[in-house]
C-alpha positions as CSV (number, residue, x, y, z in Angstrom):
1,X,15.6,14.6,-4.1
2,X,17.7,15.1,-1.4
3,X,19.4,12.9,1.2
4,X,16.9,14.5,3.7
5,X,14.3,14.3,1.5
6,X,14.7,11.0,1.2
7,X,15.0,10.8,4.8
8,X,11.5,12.2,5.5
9,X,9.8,10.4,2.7
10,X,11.0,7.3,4.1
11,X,10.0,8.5,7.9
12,X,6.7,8.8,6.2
13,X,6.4,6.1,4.9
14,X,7.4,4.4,7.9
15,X,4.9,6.2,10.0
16,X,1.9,5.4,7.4
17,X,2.4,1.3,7.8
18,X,3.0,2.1,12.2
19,X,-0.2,3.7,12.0
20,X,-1.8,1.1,9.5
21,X,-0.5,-1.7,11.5
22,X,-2.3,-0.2,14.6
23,X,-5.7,0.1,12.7
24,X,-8.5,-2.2,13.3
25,X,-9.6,-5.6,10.7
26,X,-12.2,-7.5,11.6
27,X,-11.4,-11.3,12.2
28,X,-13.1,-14.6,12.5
29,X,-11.4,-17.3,14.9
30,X,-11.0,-20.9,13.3
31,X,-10.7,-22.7,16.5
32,X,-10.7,-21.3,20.3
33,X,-8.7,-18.4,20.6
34,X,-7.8,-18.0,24.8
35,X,-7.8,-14.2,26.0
36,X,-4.3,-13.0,25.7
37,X,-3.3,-9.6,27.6
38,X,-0.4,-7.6,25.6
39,X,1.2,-4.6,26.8
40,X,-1.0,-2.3,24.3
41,X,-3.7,-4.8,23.3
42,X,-6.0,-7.5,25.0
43,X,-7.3,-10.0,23.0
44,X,-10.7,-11.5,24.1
45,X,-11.1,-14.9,24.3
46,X,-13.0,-16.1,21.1
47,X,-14.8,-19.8,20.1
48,X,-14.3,-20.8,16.6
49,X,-16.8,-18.6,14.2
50,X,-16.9,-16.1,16.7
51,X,-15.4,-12.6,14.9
52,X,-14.4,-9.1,16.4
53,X,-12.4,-6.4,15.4
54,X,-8.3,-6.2,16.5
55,X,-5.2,-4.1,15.5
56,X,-4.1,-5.3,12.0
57,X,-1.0,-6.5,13.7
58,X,-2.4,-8.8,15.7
59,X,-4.8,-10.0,12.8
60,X,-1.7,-11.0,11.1
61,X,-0.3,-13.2,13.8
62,X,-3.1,-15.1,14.3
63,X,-3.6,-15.6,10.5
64,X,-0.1,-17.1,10.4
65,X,-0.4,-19.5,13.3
66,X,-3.8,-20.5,11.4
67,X,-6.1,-19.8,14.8
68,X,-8.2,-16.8,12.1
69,X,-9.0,-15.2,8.9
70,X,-9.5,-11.4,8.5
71,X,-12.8,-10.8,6.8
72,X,-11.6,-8.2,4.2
73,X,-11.4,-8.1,0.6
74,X,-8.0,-10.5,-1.2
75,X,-4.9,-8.1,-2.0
76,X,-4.2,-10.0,-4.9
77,X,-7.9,-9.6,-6.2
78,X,-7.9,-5.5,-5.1
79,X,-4.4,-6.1,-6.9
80,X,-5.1,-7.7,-10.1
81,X,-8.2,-5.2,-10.5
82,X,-6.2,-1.8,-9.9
83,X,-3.7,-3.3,-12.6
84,X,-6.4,-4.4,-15.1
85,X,-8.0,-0.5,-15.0
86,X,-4.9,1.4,-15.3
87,X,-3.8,-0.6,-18.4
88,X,-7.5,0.4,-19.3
89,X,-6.8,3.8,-19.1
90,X,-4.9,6.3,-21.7
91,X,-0.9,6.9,-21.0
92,X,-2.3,10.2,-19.2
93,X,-5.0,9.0,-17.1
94,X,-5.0,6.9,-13.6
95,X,-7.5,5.2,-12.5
96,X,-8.4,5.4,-8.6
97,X,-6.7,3.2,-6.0
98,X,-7.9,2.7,-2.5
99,X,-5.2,4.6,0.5
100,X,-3.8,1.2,2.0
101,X,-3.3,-0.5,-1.1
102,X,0.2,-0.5,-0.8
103,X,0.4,-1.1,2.9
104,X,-1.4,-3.9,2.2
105,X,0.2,-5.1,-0.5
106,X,3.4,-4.8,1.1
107,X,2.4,-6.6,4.6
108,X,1.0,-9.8,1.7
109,X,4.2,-9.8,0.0
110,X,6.6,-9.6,2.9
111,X,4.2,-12.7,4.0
112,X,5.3,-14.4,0.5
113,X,8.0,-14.1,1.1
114,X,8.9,-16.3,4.1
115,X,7.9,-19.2,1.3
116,X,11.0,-17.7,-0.4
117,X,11.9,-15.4,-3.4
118,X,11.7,-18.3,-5.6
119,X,8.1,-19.3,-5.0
120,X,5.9,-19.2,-8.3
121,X,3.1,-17.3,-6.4
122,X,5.3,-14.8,-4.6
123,X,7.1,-13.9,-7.6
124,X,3.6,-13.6,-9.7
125,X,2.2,-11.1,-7.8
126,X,5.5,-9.6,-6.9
127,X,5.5,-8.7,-11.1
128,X,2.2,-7.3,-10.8
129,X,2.5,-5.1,-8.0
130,X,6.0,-4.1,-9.9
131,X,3.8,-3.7,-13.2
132,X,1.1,-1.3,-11.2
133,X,3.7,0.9,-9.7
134,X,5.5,1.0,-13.5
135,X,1.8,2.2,-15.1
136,X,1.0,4.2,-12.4
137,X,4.5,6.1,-11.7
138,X,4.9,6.8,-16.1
139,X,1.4,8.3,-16.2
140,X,2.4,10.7,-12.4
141,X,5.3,11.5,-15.1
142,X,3.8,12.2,-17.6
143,X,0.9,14.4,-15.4
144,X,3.6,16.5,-13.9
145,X,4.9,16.8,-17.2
146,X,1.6,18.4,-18.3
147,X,1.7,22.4,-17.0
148,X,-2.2,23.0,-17.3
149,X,-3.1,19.6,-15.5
150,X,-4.6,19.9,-11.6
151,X,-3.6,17.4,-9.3
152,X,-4.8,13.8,-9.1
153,X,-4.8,13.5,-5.7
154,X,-8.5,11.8,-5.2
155,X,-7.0,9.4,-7.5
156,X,-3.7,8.6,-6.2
157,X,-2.7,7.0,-3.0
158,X,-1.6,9.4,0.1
159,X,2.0,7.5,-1.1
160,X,1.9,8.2,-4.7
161,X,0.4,12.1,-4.1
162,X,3.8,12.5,-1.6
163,X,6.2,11.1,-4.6
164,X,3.6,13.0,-7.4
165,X,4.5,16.5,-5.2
166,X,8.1,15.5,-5.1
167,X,8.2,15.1,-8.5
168,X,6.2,18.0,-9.5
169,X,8.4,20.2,-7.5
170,X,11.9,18.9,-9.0
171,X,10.4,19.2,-12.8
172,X,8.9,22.9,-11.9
173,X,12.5,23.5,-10.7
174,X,14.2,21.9,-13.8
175,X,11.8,23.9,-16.2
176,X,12.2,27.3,-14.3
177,X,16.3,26.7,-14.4
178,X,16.1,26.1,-17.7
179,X,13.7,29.1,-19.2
180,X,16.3,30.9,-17.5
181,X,13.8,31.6,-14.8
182,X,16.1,31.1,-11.9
């Protein structure tokens, strides 16, 4: 890849956690939440139990001052299960991941974090998301690789298809050079 390459891929990824960070999650209050006004969002004033749907960003903030809890499924679980199916699969075949997985998993790890590289539980899940992205990026390897396979891209994350077309591009390139082609 190319310095710009790698300029726009990081632009893009950039862009995907701005827009996923703007998204909505569904929350419930743990204790009286007053209405707040922000420059982009209001949030309404909420009793404890109460739940409604706000920007992911904001989710977050409340979550870590302890005043909610989003009502969506545990990144480690959606973690531990996307790991457990691709070691399932054959050295060829990925299994399917849901879009924000890593946007998700990211925004939970970055929240580990603040307990410190060190902690036991950060650096747990930190070596299973590092596991996942190992399985998965060998088998995109291998599928590029593979000159009669179509594209998995119902299968991989808008992320992984980005890097998969990357890929696929430099090792069409590398073959073509080297078949005397170009």
């Amino acid at each position: 890849m190319t310095k710009e390459t790698l300029d726009l891929f990081r632009t893009y990824l950039k862009s995907r956690e701005a827009s996923f960070l703007m998204g909505p999650v569904k929350i419930v209050a743990k204790a009286h939440i007053p209405e707040a006004r922000l420059t982009t969002f209001n949030v309404p004033e909420m009793k404890e139990g109460s739940s409604v749907e706000v920007p992911r960003w904001v989710a977050e903030t409340l979550e870590e001052n302890g005043l909610a809890s989003r009502e969506e499924e545990s990144v480690e679980t959606e973690l531990n299960r996307a790991l457990q199916r691709e070691k399932l699969q054959g050295p060829t075949q990925l299994s399917q991941v849901k879009g924000d997985l890593y946007l998700r998993l990211k925004r939970y790890l970055v929240m580990l974090r603040k307990r410190g590289k060190e902690d036991q539980h950060y650096q747990k899940v930190f070596a299973s998301a590092n596991s996942l992205m190992t399985l998965r990026l060998g088998k995109m390897v291998a599928l590029v690789g593979l000159t009669s396979q179509p594209e998995p891209h119902s299968l991989l994350s808008p992320e992984e298809l980005t890097l998969f077309r990357e890929i696929k591009d430099i090792v069409l390139l590398w073959r073509s050079m080297t078949l005397g082609g170009e």
